[in-house]
LUMFIMI-440675 format. One record per residue (C-alpha): chain; x negated, y negated, z negated. Coordinates in nm, 3 decimals, m for minus. Layout:
<atoms>
 chain       x       y       z
     A       X       Y       Z
...
</atoms>
This chain:
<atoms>
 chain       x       y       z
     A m13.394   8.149   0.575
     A m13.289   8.369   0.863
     A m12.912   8.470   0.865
     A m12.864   8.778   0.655
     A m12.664   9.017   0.875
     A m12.352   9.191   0.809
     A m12.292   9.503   0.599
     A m12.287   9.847   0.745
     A m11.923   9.952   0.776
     A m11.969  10.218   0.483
     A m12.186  10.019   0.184
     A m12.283  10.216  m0.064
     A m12.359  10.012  m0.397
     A m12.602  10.183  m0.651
     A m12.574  10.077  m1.011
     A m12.928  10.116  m1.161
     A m13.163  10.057  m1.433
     A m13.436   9.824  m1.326
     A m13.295   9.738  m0.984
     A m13.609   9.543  m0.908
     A m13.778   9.832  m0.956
     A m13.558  10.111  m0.778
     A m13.575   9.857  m0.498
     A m13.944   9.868  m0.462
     A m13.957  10.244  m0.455
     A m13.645  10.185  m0.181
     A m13.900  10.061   0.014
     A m14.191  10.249  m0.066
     A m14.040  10.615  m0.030
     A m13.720  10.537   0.196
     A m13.883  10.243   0.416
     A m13.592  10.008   0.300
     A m13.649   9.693   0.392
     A m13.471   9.392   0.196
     A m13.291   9.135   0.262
     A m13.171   8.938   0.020
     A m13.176   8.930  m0.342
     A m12.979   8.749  m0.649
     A m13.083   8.730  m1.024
     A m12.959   8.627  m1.331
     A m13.031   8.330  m1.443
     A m13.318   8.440  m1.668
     A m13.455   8.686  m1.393
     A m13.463   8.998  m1.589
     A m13.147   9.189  m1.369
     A m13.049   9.159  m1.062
     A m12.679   9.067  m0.954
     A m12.760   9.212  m0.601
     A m12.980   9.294  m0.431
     A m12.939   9.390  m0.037
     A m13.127   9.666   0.158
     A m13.111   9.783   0.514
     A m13.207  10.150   0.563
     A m13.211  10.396   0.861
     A m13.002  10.147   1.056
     A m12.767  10.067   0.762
     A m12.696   9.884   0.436
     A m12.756   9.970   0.099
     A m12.661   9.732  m0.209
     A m12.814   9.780  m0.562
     A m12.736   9.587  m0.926
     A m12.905   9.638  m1.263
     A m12.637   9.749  m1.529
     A m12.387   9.527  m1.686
     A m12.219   9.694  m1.955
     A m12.192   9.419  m2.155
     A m11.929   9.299  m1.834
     A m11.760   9.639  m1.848
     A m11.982   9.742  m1.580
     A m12.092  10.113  m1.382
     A m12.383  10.281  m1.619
     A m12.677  10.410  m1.405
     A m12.701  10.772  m1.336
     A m13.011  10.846  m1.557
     A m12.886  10.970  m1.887
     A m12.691  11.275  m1.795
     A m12.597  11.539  m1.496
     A m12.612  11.471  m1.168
     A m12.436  11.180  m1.004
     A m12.102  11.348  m0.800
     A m12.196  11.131  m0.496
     A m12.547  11.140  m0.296
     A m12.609  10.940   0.002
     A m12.729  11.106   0.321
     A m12.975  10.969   0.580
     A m12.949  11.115   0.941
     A m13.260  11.128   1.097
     A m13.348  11.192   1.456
     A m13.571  11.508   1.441
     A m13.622  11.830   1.179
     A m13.985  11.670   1.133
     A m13.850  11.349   0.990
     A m13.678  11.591   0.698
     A m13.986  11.732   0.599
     A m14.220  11.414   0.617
     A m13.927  11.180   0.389
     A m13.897  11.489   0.145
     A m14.314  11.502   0.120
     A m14.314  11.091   0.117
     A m14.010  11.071  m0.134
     A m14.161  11.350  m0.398
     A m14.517  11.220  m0.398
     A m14.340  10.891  m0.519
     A m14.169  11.064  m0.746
     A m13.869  11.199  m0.694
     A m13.758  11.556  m0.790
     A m13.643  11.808  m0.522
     A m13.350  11.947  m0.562
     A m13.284  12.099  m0.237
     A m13.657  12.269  m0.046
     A m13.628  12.152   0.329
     A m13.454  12.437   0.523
     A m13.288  12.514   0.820
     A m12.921  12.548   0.770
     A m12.642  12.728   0.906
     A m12.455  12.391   1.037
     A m12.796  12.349   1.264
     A m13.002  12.090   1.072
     A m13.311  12.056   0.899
     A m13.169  11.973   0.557
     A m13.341  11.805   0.182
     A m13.240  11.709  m0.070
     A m13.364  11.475  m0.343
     A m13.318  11.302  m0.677
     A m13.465  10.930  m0.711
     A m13.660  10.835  m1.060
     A m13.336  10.592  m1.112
     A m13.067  10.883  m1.094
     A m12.930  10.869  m0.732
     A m12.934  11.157  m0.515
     A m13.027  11.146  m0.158
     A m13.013  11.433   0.137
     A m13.215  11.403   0.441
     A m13.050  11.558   0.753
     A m13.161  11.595   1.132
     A m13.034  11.817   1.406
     A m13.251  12.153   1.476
     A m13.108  12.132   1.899
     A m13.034  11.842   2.084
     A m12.726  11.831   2.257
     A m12.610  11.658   2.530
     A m12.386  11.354   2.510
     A m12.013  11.444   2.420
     A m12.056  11.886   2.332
     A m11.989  11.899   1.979
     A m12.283  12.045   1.773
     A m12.065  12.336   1.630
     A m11.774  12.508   1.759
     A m11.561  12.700   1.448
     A m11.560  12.991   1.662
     A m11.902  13.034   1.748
     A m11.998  12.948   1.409
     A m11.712  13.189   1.202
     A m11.569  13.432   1.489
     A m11.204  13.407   1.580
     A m10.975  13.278   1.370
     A m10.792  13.574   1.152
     A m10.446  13.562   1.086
     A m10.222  13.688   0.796
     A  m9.906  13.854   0.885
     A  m9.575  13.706   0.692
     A  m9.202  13.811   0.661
     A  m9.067  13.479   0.585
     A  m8.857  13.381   0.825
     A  m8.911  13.227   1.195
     A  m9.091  12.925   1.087
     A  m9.315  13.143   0.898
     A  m9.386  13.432   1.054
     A  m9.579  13.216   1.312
     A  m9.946  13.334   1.310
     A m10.157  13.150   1.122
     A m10.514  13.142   1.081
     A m10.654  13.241   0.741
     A m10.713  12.885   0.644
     A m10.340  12.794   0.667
     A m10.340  12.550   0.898
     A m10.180  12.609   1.233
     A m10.346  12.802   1.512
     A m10.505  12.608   1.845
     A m10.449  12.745   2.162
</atoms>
């Protein structure tokens, strides 16, 4: 067996029902490809299971409540978290969004343009996890920052205070200090 290789630096690990099964759609919709995989003893749940995906790492298990364990995201609202794939052009967005729902996942954000400058989706798997799909609308050159706070929100406003010298400093509206 070839040499599994290292985790991405940020791992997300999915609790979900029917692993197995959320890992085959993985690869399916998302083009996951895996790379290892443990079961218990009796093969009906996985223990983990390892994924690479867009360049980095994903880890899935089934449930273990019976070990105190994370409940999959199926029963109820939303999950708090999603996971976000960065693709390389606005096109990607709209062909992973089309690939992901005609698998069956549920859209919960149409592919748009947004006002941060990316082609943006947004998705919810059939095993509760919620993914967003994300590619720049302009490429920039190497080192120039995609958005500038100014060209995006004006100049900074500032409040006027009365409380002393330490205070009466102007201050943009956000309350953190000013940049000059």
């Amino acid at each position: 067996m070839p040499p599994i290789p290292p985790p991405s630096p940020v791992t997300p690990y999915l609790t979900i029902r029917g692993a197995s099964d959320a890992a085959a759609w993985y690869a399916r919709a998302l083009g996951a490809k895996e790379l290892h995989r443990a079961m218990t003893e009796d093969g009906t749940r996985a223990l983990h299971i390892h994924l690479e995906l867009n360049g980095g790492t994903v880890f899935l298990m089934d449930e273990f409540p019976e070990q105190g364990g994370a409940v999959a995201p199926v029963d109820g609202p939303p999950p708090p978290v999603a996971i976000t794939l960065q693709l390389a052009a606005p096109a990607d967005v709209d062909a992973l969004h089309a690939r992901t729902t005609e698998a069956g996942a549920k859209t919960t954000m149409k592919p748009d343009d947004m006002f941060w400058g990316a082609r943006f989706a947004a998705i919810s798997d059939p095993f509760g996890p919620q993914w967003m799909f994300n590619a720049p609308l302009v490429k920039y050159p190497p080192r120039t920052p995609p958005m500038h706070g100014r060209a995006l929100c004006g100049p900074a406003r500032t409040r006027k205070t009365t409380r002393g010298d330490r205070a009466s400093r102007a201050r943009p509206a956000s309350g953190f200090p000013a940049h000059g």
